[in-house]
C-alpha positions as CSV (number, residue, x, y, z in Angstrom):
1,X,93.0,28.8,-6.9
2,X,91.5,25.6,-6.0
3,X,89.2,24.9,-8.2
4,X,87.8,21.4,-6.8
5,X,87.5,22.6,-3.5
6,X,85.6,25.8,-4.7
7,X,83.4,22.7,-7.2
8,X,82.9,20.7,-4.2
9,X,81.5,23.7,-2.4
10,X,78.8,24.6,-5.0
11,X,77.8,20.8,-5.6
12,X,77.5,19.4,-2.3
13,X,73.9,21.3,-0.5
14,X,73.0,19.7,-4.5
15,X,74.2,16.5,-3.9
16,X,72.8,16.7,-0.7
17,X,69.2,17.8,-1.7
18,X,69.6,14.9,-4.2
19,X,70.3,12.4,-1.4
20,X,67.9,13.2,0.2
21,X,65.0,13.3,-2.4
22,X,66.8,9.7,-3.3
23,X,66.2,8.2,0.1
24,X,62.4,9.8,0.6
25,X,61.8,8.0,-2.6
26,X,62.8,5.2,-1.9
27,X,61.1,5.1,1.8
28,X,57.8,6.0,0.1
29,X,58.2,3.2,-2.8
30,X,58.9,0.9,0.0
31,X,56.0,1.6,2.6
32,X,53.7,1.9,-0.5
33,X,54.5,-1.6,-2.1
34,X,54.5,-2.8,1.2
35,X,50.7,-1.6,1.9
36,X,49.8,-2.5,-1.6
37,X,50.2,-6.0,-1.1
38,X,49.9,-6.6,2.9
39,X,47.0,-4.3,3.8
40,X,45.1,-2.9,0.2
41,X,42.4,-1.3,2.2
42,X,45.0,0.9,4.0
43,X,46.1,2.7,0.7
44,X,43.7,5.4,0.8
45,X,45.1,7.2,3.9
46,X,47.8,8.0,1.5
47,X,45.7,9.8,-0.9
48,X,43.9,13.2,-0.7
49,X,40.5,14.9,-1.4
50,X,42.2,16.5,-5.1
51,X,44.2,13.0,-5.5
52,X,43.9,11.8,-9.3
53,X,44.7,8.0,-10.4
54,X,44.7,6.9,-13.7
55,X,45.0,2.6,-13.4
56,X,45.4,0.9,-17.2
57,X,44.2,4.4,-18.6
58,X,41.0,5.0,-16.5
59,X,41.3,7.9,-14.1
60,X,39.6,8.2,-10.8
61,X,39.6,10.8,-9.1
62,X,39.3,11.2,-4.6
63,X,40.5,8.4,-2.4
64,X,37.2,7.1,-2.0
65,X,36.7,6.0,-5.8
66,X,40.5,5.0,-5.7
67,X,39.7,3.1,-2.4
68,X,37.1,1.5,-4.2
69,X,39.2,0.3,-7.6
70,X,42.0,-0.9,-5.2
71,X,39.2,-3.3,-3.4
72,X,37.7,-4.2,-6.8
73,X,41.0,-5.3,-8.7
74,X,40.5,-8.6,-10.0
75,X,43.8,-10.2,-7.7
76,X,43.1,-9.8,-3.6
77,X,47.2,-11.0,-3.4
78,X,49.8,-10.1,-5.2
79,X,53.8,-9.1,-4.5
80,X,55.9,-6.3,-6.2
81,X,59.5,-6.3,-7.2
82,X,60.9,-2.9,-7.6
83,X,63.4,-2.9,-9.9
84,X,64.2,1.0,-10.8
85,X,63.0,4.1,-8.6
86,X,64.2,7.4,-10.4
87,X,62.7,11.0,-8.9
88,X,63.0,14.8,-9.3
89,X,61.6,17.5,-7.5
90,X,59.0,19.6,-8.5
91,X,57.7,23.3,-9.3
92,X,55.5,22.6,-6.1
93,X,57.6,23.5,-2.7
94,X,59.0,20.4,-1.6
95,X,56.9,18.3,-4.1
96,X,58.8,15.0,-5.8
97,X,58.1,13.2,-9.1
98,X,58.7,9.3,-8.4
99,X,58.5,7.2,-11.5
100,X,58.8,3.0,-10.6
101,X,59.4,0.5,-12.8
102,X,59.4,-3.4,-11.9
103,X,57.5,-7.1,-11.9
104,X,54.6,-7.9,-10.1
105,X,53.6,-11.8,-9.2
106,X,50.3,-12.7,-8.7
107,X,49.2,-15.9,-7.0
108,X,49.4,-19.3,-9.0
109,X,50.8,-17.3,-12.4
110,X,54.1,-18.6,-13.0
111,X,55.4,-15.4,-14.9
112,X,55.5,-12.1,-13.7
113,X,53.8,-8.5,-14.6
114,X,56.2,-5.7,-15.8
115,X,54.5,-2.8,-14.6
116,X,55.0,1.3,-14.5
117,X,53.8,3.8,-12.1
118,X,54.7,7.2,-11.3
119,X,53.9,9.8,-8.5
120,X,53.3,13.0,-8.0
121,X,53.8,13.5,-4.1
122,X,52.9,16.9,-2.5
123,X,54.0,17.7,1.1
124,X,51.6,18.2,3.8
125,X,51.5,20.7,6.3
126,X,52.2,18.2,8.8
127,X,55.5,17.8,7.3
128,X,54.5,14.0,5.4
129,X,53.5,13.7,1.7
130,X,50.1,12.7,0.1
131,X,49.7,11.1,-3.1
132,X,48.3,13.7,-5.6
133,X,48.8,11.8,-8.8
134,X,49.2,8.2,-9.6
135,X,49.7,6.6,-12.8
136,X,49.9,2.8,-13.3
137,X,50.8,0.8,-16.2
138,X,51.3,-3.0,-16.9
139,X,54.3,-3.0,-19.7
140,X,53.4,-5.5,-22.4
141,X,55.9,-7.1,-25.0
């Protein structure tokens, strides 16, 4: 009996799945980062009428009132550094949990943010993800 070959049988659609909930991740980490600090105002489109933020403990709710803490942060430039990207799936159909950890640098400040942030991403039935929750956290000490 070959009990590897009958082991890599059950594990590999897994290790498959895994794959590719790794790499979806990690395209949506990317593309997000990369609108959060070259085009802000874009953000929104990635978040839906039932969409829930919570931003240094205050929660907003709808991509309107997130729209409008994104335009009112207190930095217009800033660049993240992603440093971890772990994610599971969820009890939603095709759902993903994607919890980010990394550095942030804002203009002129010579040392950098450690920040947080997870998602809760929920397919659409166009076959692409919303945001339905977001929650960000600058890691002090």
């Amino acid at each position: 009996m070959d009990l590897e070959g009958d082991e890599m049988a059950s594990t590999t659609p897994a290790n498959s799945m895994e794959l590719q909930l790794d790499e979806g991740a990690k395209a949506f980490v990317d593309h997000y980062y990369n609108m959060f600090d070259n085009s802000r105002p874009n953000l929104p489109a990635l978040y839906d009428y039932s969409s829930v933020m919570s931003f240094e403990g205050q929660k907003i709710e709808g991509p309107h009132n997130i729209s409008l803490k994104l335009a009112n942060l207190s930095f217009n430039e800033c660049k993240h550094y992603v440093s971890t990207i772990d994610c599971q799936s969820t009890g939603v159909a095709g759902g993903i949990i994607v919890f980010v950890s990394g550095r942030l640098q804002l203009p002129g400040e010579e040392h950098y943010l450690r920040f947080s942030q997870m998602f809760h991403l929920v397919p659409t039935p166009e076959g692409s993800f919303y945001i339905h929750n977001d929650i960000f956290r600058l890691n002090y000490g």
